[in-house]
One Martini backbone bead per residue (centre of mass of N, CA, C, O) as a GRO file, in nm:
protein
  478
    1UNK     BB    1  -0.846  -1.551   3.136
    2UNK     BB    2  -0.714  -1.405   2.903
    3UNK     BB    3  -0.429  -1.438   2.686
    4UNK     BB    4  -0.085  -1.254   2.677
    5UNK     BB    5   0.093  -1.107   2.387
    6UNK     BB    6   0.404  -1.108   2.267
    7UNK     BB    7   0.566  -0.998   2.033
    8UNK     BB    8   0.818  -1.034   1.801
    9UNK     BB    9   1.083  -0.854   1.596
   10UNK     BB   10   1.275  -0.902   1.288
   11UNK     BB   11   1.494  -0.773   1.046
   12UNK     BB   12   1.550  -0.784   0.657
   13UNK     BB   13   1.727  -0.548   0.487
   14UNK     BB   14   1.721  -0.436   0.143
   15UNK     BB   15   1.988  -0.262  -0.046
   16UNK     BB   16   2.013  -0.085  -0.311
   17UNK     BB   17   2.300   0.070  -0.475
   18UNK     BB   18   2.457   0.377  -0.594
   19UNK     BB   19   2.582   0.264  -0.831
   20UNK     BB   20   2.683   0.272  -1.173
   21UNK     BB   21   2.755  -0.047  -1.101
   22UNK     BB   22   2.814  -0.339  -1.025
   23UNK     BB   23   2.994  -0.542  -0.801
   24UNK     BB   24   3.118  -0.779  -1.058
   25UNK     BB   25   3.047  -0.567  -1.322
   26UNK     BB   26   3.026  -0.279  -1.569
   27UNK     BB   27   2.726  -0.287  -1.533
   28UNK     BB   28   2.413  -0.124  -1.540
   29UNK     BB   29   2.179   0.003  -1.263
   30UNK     BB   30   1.948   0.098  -1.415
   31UNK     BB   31   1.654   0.183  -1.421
   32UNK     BB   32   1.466   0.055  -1.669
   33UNK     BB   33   1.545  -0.154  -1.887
   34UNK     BB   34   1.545  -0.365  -2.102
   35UNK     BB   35   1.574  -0.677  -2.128
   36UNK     BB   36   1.871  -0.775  -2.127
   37UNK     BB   37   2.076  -0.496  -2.128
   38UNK     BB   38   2.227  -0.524  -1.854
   39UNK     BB   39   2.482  -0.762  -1.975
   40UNK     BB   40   2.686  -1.030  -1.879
   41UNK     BB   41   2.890  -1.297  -1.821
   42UNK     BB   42   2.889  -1.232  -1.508
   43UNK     BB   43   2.587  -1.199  -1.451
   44UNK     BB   44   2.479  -1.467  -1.642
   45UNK     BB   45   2.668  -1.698  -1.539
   46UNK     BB   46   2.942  -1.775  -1.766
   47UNK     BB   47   3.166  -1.943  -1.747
   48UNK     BB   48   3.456  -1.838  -1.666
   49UNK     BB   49   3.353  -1.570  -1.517
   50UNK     BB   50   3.472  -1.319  -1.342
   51UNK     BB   51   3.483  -1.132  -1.033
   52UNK     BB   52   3.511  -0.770  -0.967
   53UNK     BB   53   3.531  -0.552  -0.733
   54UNK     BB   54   3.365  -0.320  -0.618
   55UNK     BB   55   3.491  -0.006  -0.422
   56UNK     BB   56   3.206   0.145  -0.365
   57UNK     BB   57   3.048  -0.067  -0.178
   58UNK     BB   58   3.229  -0.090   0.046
   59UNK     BB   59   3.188   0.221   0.123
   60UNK     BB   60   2.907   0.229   0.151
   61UNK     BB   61   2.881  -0.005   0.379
   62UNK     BB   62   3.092   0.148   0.585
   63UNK     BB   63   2.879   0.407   0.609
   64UNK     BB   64   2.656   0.291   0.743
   65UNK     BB   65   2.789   0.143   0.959
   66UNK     BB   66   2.901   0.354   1.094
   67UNK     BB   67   2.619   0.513   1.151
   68UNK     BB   68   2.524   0.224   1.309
   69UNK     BB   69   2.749   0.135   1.503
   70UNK     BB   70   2.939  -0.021   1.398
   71UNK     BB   71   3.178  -0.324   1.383
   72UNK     BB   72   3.465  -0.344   1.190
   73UNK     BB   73   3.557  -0.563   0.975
   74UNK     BB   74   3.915  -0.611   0.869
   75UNK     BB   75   3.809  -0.883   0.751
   76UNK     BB   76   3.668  -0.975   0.449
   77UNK     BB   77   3.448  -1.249   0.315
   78UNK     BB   78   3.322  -1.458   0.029
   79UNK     BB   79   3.004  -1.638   0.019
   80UNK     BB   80   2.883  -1.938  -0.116
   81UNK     BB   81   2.497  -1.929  -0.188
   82UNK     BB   82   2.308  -2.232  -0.274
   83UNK     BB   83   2.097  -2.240  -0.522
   84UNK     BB   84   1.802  -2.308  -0.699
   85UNK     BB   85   1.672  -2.014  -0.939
   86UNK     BB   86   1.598  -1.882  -1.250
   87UNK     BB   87   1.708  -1.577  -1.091
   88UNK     BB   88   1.986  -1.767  -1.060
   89UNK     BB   89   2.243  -1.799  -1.277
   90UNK     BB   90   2.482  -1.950  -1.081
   91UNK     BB   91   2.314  -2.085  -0.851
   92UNK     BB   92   2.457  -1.871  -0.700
   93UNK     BB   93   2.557  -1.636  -0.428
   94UNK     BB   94   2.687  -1.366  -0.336
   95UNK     BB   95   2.828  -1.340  -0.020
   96UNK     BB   96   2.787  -1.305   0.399
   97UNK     BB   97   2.838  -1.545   0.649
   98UNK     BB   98   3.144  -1.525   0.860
   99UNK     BB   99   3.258  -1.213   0.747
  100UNK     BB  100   3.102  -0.930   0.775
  101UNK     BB  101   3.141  -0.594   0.741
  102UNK     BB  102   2.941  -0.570   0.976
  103UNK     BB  103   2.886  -0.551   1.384
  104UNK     BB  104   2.751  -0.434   1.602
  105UNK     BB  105   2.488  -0.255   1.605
  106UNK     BB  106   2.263   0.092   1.607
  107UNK     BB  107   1.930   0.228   1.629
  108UNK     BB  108   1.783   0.512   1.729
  109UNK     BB  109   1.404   0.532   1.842
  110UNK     BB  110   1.089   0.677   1.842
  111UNK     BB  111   0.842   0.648   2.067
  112UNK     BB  112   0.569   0.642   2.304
  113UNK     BB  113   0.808   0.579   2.528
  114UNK     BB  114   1.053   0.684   2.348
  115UNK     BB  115   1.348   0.547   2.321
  116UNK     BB  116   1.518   0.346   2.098
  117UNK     BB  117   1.721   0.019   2.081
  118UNK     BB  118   1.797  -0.119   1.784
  119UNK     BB  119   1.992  -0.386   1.679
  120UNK     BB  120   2.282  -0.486   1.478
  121UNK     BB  121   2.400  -0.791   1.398
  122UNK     BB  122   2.438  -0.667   1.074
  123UNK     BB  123   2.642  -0.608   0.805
  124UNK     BB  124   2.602  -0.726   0.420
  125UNK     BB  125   2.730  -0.809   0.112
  126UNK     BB  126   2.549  -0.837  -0.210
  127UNK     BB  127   2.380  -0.981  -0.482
  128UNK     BB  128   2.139  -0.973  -0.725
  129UNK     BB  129   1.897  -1.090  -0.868
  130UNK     BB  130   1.671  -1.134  -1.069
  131UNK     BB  131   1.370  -1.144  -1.277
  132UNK     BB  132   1.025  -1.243  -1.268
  133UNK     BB  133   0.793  -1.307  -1.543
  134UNK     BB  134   0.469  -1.342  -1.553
  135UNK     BB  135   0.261  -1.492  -1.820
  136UNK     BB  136  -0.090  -1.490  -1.843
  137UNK     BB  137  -0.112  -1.534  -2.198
  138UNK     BB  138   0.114  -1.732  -2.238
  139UNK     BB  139   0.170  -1.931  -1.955
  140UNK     BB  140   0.478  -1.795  -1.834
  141UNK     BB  141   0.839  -1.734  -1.768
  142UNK     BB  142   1.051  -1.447  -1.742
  143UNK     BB  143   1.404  -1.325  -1.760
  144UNK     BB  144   1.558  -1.068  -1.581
  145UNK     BB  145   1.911  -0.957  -1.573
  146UNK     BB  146   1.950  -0.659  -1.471
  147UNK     BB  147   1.989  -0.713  -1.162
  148UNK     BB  148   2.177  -0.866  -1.156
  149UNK     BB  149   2.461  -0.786  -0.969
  150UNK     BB  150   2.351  -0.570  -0.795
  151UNK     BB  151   2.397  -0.413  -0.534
  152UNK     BB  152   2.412  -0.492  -0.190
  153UNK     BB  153   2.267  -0.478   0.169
  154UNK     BB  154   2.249  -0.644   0.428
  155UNK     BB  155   2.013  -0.580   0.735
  156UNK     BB  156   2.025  -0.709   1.077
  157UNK     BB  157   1.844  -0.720   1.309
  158UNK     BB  158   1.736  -0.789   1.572
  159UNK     BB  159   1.464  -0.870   1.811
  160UNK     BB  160   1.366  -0.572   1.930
  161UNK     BB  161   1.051  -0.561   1.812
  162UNK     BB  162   0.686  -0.514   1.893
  163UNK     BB  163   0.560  -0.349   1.648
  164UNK     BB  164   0.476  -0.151   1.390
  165UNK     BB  165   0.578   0.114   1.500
  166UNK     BB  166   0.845  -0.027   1.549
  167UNK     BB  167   0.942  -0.067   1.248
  168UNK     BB  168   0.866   0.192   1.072
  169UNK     BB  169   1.114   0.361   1.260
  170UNK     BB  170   1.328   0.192   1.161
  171UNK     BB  171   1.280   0.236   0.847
  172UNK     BB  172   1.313   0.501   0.845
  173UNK     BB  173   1.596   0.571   0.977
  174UNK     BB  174   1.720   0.379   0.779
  175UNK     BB  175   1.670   0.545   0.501
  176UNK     BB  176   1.749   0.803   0.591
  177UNK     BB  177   2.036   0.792   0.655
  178UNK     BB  178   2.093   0.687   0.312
  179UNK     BB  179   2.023   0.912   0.204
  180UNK     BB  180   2.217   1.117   0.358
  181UNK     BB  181   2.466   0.915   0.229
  182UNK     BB  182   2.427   0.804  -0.056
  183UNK     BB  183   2.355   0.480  -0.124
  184UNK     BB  184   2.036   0.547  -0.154
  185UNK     BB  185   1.685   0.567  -0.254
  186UNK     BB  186   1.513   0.374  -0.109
  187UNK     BB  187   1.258   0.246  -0.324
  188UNK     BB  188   1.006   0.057  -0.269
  189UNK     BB  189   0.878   0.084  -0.576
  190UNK     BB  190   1.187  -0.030  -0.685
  191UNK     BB  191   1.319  -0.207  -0.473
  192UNK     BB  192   1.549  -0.092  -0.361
  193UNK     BB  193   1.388  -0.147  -0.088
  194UNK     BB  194   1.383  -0.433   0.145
  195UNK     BB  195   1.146  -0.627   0.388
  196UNK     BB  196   1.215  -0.872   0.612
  197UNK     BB  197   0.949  -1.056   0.870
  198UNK     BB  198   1.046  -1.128   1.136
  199UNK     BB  199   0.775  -1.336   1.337
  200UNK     BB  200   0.693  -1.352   1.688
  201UNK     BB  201   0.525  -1.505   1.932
  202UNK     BB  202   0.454  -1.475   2.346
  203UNK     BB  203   0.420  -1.516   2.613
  204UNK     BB  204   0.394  -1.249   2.856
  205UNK     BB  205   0.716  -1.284   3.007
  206UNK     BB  206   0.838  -1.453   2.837
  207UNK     BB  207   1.193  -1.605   2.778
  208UNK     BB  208   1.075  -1.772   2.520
  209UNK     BB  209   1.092  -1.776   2.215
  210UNK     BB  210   0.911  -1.834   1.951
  211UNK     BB  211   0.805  -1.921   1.632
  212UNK     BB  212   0.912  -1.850   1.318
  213UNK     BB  213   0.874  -1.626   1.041
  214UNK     BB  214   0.853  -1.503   0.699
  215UNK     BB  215   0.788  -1.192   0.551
  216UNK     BB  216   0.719  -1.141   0.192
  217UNK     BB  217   0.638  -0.912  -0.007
  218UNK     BB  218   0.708  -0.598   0.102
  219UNK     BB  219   0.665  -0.234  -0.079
  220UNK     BB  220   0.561  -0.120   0.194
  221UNK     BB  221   0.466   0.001   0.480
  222UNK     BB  222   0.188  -0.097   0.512
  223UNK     BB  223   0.178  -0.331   0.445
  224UNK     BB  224   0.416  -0.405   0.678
  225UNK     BB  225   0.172  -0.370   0.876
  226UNK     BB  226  -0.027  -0.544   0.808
  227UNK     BB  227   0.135  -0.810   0.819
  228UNK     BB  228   0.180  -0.789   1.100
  229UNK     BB  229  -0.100  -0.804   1.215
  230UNK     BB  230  -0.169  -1.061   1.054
  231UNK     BB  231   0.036  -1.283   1.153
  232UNK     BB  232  -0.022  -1.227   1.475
  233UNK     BB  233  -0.281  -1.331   1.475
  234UNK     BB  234  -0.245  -1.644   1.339
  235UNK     BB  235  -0.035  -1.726   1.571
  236UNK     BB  236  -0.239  -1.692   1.800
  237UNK     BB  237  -0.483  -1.880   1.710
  238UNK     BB  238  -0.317  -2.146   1.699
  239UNK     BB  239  -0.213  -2.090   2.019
  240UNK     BB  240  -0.542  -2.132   2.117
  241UNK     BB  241  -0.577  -2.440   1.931
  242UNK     BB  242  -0.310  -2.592   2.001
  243UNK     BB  243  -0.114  -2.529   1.790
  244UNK     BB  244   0.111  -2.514   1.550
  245UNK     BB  245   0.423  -2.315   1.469
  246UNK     BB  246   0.542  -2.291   1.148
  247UNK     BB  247   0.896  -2.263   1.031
  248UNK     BB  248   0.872  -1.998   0.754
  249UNK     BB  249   0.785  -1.892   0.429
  250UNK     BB  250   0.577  -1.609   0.345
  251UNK     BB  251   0.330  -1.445   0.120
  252UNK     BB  252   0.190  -1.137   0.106
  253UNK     BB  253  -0.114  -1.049   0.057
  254UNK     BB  254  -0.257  -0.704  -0.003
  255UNK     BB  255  -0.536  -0.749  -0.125
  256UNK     BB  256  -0.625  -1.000   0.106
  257UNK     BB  257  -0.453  -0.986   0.383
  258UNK     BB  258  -0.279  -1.256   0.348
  259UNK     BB  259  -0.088  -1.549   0.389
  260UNK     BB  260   0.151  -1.762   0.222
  261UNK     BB  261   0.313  -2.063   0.190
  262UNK     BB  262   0.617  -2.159   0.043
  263UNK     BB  263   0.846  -2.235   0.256
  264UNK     BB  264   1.046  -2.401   0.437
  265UNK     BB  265   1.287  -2.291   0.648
  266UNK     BB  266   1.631  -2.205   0.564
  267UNK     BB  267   1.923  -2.269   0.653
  268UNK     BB  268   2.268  -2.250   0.629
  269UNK     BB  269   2.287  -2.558   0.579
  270UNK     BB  270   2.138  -2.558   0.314
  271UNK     BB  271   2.340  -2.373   0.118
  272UNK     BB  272   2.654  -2.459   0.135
  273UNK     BB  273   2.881  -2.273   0.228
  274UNK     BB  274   3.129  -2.092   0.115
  275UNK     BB  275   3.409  -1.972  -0.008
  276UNK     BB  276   3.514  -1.750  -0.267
  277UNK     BB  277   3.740  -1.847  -0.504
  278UNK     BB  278   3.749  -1.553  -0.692
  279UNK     BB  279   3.764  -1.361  -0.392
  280UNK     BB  280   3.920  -1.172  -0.233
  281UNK     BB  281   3.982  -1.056   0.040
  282UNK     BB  282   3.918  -0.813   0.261
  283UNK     BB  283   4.125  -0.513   0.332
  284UNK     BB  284   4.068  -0.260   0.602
  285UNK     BB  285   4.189   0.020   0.670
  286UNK     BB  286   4.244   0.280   0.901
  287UNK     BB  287   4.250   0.478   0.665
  288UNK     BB  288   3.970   0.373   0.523
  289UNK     BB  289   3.793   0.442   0.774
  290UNK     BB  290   3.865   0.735   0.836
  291UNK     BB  291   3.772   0.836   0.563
  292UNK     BB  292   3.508   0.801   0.539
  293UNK     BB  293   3.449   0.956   0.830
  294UNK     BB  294   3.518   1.210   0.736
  295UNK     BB  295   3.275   1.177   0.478
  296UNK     BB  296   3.044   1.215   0.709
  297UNK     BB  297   2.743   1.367   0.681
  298UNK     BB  298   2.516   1.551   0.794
  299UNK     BB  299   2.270   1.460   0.943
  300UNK     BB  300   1.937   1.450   1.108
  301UNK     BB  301   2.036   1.516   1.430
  302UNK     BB  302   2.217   1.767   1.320
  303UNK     BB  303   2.091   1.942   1.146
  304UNK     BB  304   1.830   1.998   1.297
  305UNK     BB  305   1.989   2.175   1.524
  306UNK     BB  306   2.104   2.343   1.379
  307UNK     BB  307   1.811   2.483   1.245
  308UNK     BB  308   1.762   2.616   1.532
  309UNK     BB  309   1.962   2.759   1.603
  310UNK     BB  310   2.077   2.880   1.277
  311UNK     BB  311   1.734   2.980   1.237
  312UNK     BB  312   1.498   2.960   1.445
  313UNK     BB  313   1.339   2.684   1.451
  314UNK     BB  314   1.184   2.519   1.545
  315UNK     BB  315   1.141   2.193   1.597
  316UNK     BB  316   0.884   2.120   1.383
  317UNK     BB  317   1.034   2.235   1.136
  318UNK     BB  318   1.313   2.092   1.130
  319UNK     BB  319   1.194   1.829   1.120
  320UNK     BB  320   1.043   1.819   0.847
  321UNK     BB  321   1.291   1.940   0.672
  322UNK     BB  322   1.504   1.659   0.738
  323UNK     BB  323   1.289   1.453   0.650
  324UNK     BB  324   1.476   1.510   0.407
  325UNK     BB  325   1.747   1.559   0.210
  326UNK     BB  326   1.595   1.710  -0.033
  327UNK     BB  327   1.451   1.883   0.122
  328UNK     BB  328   1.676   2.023   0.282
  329UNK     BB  329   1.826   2.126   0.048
  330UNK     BB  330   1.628   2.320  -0.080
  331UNK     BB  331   1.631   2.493   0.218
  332UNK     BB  332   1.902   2.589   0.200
  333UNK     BB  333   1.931   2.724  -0.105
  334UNK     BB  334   1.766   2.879  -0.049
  335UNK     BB  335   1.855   3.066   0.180
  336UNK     BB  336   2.132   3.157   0.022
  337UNK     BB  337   1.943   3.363  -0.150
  338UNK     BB  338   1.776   3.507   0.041
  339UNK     BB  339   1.782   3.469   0.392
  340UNK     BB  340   1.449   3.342   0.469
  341UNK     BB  341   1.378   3.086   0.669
  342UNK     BB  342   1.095   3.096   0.726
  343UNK     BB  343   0.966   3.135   0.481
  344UNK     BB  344   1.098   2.866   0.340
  345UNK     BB  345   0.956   2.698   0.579
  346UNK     BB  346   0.643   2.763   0.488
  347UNK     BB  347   0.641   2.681   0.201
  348UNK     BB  348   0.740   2.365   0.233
  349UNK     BB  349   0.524   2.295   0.446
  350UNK     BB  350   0.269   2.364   0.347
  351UNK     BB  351   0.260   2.412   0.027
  352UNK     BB  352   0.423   2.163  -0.084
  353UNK     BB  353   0.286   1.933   0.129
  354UNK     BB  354   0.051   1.940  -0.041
  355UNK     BB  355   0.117   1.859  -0.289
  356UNK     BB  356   0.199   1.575  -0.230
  357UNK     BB  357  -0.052   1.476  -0.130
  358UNK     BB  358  -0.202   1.514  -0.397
  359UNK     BB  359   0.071   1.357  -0.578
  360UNK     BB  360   0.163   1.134  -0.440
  361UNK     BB  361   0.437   1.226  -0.292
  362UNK     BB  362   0.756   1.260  -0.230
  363UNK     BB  363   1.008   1.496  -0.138
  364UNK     BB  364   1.203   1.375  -0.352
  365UNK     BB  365   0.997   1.431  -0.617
  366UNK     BB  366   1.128   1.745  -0.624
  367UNK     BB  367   1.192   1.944  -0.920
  368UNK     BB  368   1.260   2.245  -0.819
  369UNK     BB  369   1.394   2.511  -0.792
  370UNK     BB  370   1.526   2.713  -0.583
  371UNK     BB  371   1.549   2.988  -0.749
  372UNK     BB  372   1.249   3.007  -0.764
  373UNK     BB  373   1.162   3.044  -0.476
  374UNK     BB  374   1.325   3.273  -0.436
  375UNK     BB  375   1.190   3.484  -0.615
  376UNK     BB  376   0.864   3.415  -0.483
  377UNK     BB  377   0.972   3.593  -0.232
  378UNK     BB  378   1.055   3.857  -0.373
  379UNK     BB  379   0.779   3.903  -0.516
  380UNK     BB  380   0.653   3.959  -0.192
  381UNK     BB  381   0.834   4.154  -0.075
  382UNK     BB  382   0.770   4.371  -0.338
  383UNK     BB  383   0.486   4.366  -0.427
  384UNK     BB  384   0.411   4.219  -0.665
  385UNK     BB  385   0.268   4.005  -0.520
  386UNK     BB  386   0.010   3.835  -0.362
  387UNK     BB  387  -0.023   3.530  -0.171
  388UNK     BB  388  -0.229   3.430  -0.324
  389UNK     BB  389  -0.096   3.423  -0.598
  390UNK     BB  390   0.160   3.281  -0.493
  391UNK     BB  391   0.064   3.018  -0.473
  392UNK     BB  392  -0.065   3.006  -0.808
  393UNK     BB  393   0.244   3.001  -0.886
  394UNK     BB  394   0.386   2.777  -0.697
  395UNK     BB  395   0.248   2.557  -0.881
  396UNK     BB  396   0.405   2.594  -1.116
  397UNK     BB  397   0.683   2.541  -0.963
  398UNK     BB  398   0.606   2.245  -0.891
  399UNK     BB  399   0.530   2.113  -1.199
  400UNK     BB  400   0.774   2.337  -1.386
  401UNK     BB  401   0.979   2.515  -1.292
  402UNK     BB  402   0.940   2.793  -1.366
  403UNK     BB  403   0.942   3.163  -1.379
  404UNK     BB  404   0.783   3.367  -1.194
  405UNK     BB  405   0.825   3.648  -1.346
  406UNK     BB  406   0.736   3.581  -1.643
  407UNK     BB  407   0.446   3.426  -1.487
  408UNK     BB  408   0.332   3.713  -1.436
  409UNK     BB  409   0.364   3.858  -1.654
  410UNK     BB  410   0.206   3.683  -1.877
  411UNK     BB  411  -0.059   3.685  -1.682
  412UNK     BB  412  -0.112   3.942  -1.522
  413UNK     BB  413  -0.027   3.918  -1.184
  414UNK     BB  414   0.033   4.190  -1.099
  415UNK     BB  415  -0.023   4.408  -0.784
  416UNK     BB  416  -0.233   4.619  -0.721
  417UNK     BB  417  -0.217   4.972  -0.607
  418UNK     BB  418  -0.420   5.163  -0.733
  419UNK     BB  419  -0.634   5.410  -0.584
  420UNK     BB  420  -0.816   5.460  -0.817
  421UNK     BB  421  -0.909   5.220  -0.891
  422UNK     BB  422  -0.986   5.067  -0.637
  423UNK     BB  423  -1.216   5.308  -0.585
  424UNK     BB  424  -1.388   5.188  -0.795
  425UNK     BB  425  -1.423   4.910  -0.762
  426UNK     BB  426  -1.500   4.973  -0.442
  427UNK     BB  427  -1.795   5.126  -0.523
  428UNK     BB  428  -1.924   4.882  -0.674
  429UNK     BB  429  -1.946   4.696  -0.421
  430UNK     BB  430  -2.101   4.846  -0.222
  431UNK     BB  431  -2.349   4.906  -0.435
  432UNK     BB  432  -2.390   4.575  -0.419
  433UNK     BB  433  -2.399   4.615  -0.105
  434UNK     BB  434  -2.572   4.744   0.101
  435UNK     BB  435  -2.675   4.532   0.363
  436UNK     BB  436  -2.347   4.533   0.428
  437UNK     BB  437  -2.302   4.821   0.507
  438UNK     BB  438  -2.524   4.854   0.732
  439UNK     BB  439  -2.409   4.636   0.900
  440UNK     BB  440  -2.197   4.765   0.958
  441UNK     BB  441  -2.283   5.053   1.091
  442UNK     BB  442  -2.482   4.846   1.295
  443UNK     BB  443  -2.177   4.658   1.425
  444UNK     BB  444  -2.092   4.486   1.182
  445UNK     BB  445  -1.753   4.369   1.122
  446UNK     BB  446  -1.755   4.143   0.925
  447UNK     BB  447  -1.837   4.289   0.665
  448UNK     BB  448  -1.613   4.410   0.569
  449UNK     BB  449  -1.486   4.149   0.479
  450UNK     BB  450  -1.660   4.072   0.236
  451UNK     BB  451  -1.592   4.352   0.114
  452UNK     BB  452  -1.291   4.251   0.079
  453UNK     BB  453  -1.359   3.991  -0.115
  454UNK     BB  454  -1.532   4.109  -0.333
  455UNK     BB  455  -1.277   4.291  -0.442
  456UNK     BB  456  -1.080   4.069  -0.485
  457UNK     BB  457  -1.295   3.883  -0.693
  458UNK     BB  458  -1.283   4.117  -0.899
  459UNK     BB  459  -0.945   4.128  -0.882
  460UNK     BB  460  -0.838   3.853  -0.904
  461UNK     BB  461  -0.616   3.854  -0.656
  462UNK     BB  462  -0.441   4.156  -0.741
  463UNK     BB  463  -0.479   4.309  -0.485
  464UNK     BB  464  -0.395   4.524  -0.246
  465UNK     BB  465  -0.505   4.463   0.092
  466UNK     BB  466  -0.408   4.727   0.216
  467UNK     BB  467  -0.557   4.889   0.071
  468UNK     BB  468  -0.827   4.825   0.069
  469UNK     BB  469  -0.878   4.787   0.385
  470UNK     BB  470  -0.883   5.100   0.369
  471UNK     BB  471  -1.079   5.231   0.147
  472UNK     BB  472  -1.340   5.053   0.292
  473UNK     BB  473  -1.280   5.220   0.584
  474UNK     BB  474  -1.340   5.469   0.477
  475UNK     BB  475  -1.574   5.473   0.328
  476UNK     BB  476  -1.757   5.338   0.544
  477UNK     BB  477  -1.699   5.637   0.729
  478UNK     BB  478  -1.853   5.850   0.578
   0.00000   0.00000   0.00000
């Protein structure tokens, strides 16, 4: 009988912070700047150049913490993490490894056996390194400190987690969190969010962890996904012919879908931390974690009650329209405009979610106005326009945020309603297809939706459907 082995994951899940400056330097955090256009002395690490805390880094931190049911360090230091790296112009990294600003906290995941807690043994603050660009035609390799010193926290899970899909819910929830507190915008292919999977196995019932590995360079949740399935494969199998695993840091390729080698796993004392000379500690006053908590928005877990309650949404319309902050925002202003909730929630789970589908987009990308879906609901309502039109005006509002209004104008979309037009129409129809008119005559109640799909495409999708409808069972009942 072989043996059963059974998972342990544990996450170091780097974030970085939506300020509008570095941690200890005035320089720009935004993405995509020319190389080395966002620095100064401080971030690339210049004799002499001082680091001053930047105070809203803290304050995200301290929002993550709150919502994550941390223990908040009211005393908490700086310290330098040594080492060297072509990407780390200080030779060392300012963080916290002593006294970390959150600790002992959790967050609940929903899994296939119902609801689970994932603990959190920390959340500390620290910046971050520059960009290494490997140049293989010129066969070197590029420094871009643009990122140096951008603000990060790392949170650091328990081991807690057993397979791919509690991990991908766990980042879920981490993700939406963040995102619903501004704290950052969490884009994985921006590198804003990255995960760090420490996994071991052990046979199935034993107390006592496997060794670990550490797995790297993972920008995407399937990557990570993959990564966990490969990893958890070679750790069975090395355990299976009697081999050791031994504990590093492995680097996953996703085009290859396995793991190399980088460097044995290194310790805290491998570091020689110690605290940072130049930055005093934080005091964090009750005063300043009650203001935060009172400025803590409404969440996820309360957004959706809300949204079942006070708009009467099923709860998988509540659910799917709150799993973004975006969608969420989006669905609240047009409600506030029109009106009609459930039409809201229609267009934007149906409509949108389809578009999101095909241009491989999430929902945080949605570019167009409240204001626009709100008119193509109203013109839709006064018989401006029918369904299906408005499908088509929709695509437009969701590509260029149009106005619907001067759209259907000048496309000439607006809904035949005129009995006598529509009345010529069909009966061009109906002379064009006696066959199903018979059909129709002789019981066969099908032909009907024929003849009115024909009259529809006839009318390029502009006829009023309900006076059709009319029309063409008065003309065939005669």
């Amino acid at each position: 009988m072989s043996r059963q082995y059974e998972t342990v994951i544990g996450l170091e899940v780097h974030v970085e912070l939506a300020t509008k400056t570095k941690i200890f330097c005035g320089c720009s955090t935004e993405f995509g700047g020319a190389p080395n256009s966002h620095t100064c002395p401080v971030c690339m690490g210049m004799p002499g150049a001082l680091p001053v805390l930047n105070r809203q880094v803290v304050e995200y931190a301290l929002a993550v913490g709150l919502a994550a049911n941390c223990q908040i360090n009211q005393y908490c230091k700086f310290d330098r993490k040594n080492y060297f790296y072509p990407d780390n112009p200080q030779n060392y990294q300012i963080s916290q490894l002593y006294l970390p600003i959150c600790h002992d906290g959790w967050v609940e995941i929903e899994t296939a056996g119902g609801t689970k807690r994932i603990g959190i043994h920390e959340i500390h603050m620290e910046e971050d390194a520059g960009k290494l660009i490997h140049d293989e035609w010129e066969d070197c390799s590029l420094v871009d400190f643009n990122r140096s010193g951008v603000p990060l926290i790392e949170i650091v899970s328990e081991p807690d987690m057993r397979n791919a899909d509690e991990v991908l819910a766990y980042l879920d929830k981490l993700r939406m969190m963040i995102q619903y507190l501004g704290a950052s915008d969490c884009k994985l292919q921006e590198g804003s969010m990255r995960a760090d999977v420490n996994l071991s196995v052990r046979e199935a019932g034993s107390p006592r962890l496997g060794t670990r590995t550490e797995m790297k360079n993972l920008n995407s949740f399937k990557a990570i996904a993959r990564a966990i399935e490969g990893e958890k494969r070679r750790q069975i199998e090395l355990i299976e012919e009697g081999k050791m695993v031994i504990q590093e840091t492995r680097r996953w390729d996703d085009n290859k879908e396995y793991s190399y080698a980088m460097r044995s796993k290194e310790d805290a004392q491998d570091y020689r931390y110690f605290p940072d000379p130049d930055l005093m500690p934080v005091v964090i006053s009750d005063e300043w974690i009650k203001e935060i908590r009172h400025r803590q928005p409404e969440l996820q877990p309360e957004k959706m009650r809300r949204y079942q309650e006070e708009f009467r949404l099923p709860e998988y319309d509540a659910e799917i329209l709150t799993s973004s902050k975006h969608m969420a925002d989006v669905f609240e202003e047009t409600v506030a405009l029109c009106g009609k909730p459930k039409e809201v929630s229609n267009w934007l789970m149906v409509e949108a979610m389809r578009l999101l589908k095909e241009h491989e987009q999430d929902a945080q990308d949605m570019s167009f106005g409240p204001a626009n879906l709100a008119k193509l609901i109203d013109l839709v309502d006064r018989g401006v326009v029918n369904r299906t039109v408005a499908k088509a005006v929709f695509e437009a509002i969701f590509a260029r945020d149009v106005d619907p209004a001067a759209y259907v104008e000048e496309k000439g979309l607006k809904m035949v309603s005129d009995e006598g037009a529509l009345r010529t129409v069909i009966e061009g129809v109906l002379e064009a297809n006696p066959q199903s008119v018979a059909d129709y005559r002789n019981g066969k109640e099908k032909a009907m939706g024929f003849l009115v799909g024909q009259t529809m495409r006839a009318m390029k999708g502009k006829a009023d459907p309900s006076v059709v409808n009319k029309i063409v069972k008065e003309l065939l009942t005669k």
